[in-house]
VMD Tcl script that draws the C-alpha trace (Angstrom):
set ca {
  {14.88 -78.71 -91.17}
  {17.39 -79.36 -94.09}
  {20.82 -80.06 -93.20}
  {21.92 -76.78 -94.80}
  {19.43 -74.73 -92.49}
  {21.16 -76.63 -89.31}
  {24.81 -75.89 -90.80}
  {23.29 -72.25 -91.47}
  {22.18 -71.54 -88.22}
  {25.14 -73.18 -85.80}
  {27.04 -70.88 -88.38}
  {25.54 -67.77 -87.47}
  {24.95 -68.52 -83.37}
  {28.61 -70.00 -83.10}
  {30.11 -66.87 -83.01}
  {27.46 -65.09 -80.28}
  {28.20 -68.15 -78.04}
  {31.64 -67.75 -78.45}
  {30.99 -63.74 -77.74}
  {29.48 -64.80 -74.59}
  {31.63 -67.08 -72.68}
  {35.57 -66.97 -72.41}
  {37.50 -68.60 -69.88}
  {40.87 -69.01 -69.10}
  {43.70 -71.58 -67.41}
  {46.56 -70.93 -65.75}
  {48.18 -73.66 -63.30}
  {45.31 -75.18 -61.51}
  {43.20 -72.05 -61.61}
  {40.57 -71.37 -63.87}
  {39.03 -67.90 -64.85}
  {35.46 -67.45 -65.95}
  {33.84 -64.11 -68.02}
  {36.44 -61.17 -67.46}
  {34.09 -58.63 -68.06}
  {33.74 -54.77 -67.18}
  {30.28 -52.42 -67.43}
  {31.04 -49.78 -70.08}
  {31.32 -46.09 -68.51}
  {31.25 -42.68 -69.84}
  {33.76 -41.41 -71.82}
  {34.44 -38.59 -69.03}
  {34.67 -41.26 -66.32}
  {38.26 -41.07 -64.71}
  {38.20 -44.89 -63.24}
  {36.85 -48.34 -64.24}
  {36.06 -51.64 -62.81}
  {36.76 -55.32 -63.98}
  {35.22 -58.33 -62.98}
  {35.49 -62.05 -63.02}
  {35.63 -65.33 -61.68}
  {38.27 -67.45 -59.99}
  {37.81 -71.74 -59.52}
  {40.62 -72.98 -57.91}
  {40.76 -76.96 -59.00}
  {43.88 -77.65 -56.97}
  {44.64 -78.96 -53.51}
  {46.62 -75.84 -53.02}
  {45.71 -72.72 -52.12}
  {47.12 -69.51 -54.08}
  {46.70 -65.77 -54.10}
  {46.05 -63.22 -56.43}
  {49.35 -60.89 -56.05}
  {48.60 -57.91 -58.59}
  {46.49 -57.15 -62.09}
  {47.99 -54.93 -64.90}
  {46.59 -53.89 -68.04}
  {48.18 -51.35 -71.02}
  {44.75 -49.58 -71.10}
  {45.44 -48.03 -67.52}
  {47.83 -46.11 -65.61}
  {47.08 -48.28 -62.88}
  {45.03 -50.92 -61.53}
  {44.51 -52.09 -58.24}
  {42.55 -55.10 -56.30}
  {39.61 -53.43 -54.29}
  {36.87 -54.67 -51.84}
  {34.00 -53.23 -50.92}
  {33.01 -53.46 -47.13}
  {30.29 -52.87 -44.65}
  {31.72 -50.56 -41.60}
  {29.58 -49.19 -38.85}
  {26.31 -49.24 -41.58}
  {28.48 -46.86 -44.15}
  {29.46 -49.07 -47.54}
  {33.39 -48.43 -48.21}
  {35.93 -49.75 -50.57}
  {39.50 -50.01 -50.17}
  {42.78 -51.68 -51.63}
  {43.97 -54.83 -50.56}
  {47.36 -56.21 -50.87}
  {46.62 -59.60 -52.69}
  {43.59 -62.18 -52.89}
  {43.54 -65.94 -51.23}
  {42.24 -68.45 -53.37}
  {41.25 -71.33 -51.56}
  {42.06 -75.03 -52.48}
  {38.72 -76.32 -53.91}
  {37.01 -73.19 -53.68}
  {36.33 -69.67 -56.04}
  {36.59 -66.27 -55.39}
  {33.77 -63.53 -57.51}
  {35.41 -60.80 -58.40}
  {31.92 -58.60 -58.67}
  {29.96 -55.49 -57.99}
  {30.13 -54.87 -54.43}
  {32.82 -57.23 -53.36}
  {36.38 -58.01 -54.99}
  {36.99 -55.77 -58.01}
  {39.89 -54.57 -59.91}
  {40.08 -50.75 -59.81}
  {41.71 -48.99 -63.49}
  {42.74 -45.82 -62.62}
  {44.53 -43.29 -65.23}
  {42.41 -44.89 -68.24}
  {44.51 -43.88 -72.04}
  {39.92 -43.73 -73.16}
  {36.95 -45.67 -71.64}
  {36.47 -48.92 -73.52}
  {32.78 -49.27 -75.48}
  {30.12 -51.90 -75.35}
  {31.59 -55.15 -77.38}
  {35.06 -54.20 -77.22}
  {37.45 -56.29 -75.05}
  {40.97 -55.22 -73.50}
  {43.22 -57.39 -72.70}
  {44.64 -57.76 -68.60}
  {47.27 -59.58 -67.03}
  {46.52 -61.49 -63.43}
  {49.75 -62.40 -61.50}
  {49.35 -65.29 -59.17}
  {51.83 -66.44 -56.89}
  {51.38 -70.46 -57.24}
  {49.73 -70.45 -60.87}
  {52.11 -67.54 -62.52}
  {51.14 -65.21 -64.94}
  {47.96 -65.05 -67.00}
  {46.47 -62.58 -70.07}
  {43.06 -62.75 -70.27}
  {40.44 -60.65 -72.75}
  {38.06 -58.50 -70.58}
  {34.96 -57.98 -72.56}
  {33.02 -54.21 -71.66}
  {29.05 -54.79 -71.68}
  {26.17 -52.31 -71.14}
  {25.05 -54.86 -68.44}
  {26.74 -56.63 -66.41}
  {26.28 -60.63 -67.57}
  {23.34 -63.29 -66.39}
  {24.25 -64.29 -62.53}
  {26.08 -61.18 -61.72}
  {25.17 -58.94 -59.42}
  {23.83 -55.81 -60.32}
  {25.81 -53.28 -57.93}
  {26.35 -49.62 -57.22}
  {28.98 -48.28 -59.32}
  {31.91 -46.10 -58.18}
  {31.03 -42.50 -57.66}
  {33.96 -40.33 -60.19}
  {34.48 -38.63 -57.23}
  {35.08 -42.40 -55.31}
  {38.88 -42.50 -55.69}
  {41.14 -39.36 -55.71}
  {44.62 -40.44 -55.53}
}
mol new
graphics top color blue
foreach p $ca { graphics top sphere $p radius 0.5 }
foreach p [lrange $ca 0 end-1] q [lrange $ca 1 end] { graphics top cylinder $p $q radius 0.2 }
display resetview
């Protein structure tokens, strides 16, 4: 394979890789794939997903999430109680010195109520998480069909899940 071919092809498959995997940094904290499944246009709520890798010695907490696409948004988890699945709101997130927290289909989520329009496949929005060590971060949250490789595939909300 000529050079050119090489050059050709990184050119073209640079971009896709880039597509793929975005991460960000904030303090000691770093966030892997923001990502949400793409919903019908009708549907009143959404959910966002992602990873957090605390490096420090220190733990922190995840305090709130806000994005100018929603009304609202909220941090959920979805529990197991007396063999019936639930979700509720919680306050704030630990993130434990050394240690991650997945933010994923049937466990920690961000709930987006009071969506402006449901985002499409390949479009990203941006979101803001607020911890209490690390500060402030923005990070892109790309909407997918699917949800990525090494995700779980969960339920997602009933419409009818949330009425608030």
């Amino acid at each position: 394979m000529t050079l050119k071919k090489t050059l050709l092809g990184l050119t073209i498959l640079l971009p896709t890789l880039l597509a793929q995997a975005h991460e960000y940094e904030v303090g000691q904290l770093h966030i892997d794939h923001p990502w949400s499944r793409e919903m019908p246009p009708v549907a009143p709520t959404a959910a966002a997903y992602f990873v957090v890798h605390n490096k420090g010695s220190e733990a922190d907490r995840l305090l709130s999430v806000s994005t100018p696409v929603a009304g609202k948004a909220e941090l959920h988890q979805h529990l197991h109680e007396s063999g019936v699945m639930k979700m509720q709101q919680v306050q704030d997130v630990a993130i434990p010195a050394g240690g991650e927290v997945k933010f994923e289909p049937m466990g920690y989520h961000v709930m987006l109520f009071n969506l402006k329009q449901q985002a499409k496949d390949g479009e990203r929005f941006p979101m803001t998480l607020n911890f209490e060590k690390a500060g402030s971060v923005e990070v892109q949250v790309a909407v997918q069909k699917e949800a990525p490789a090494g995700h779980e595939q969960g339920m997602e909300h009933d419409d009818g899940a949330h009425k608030h």
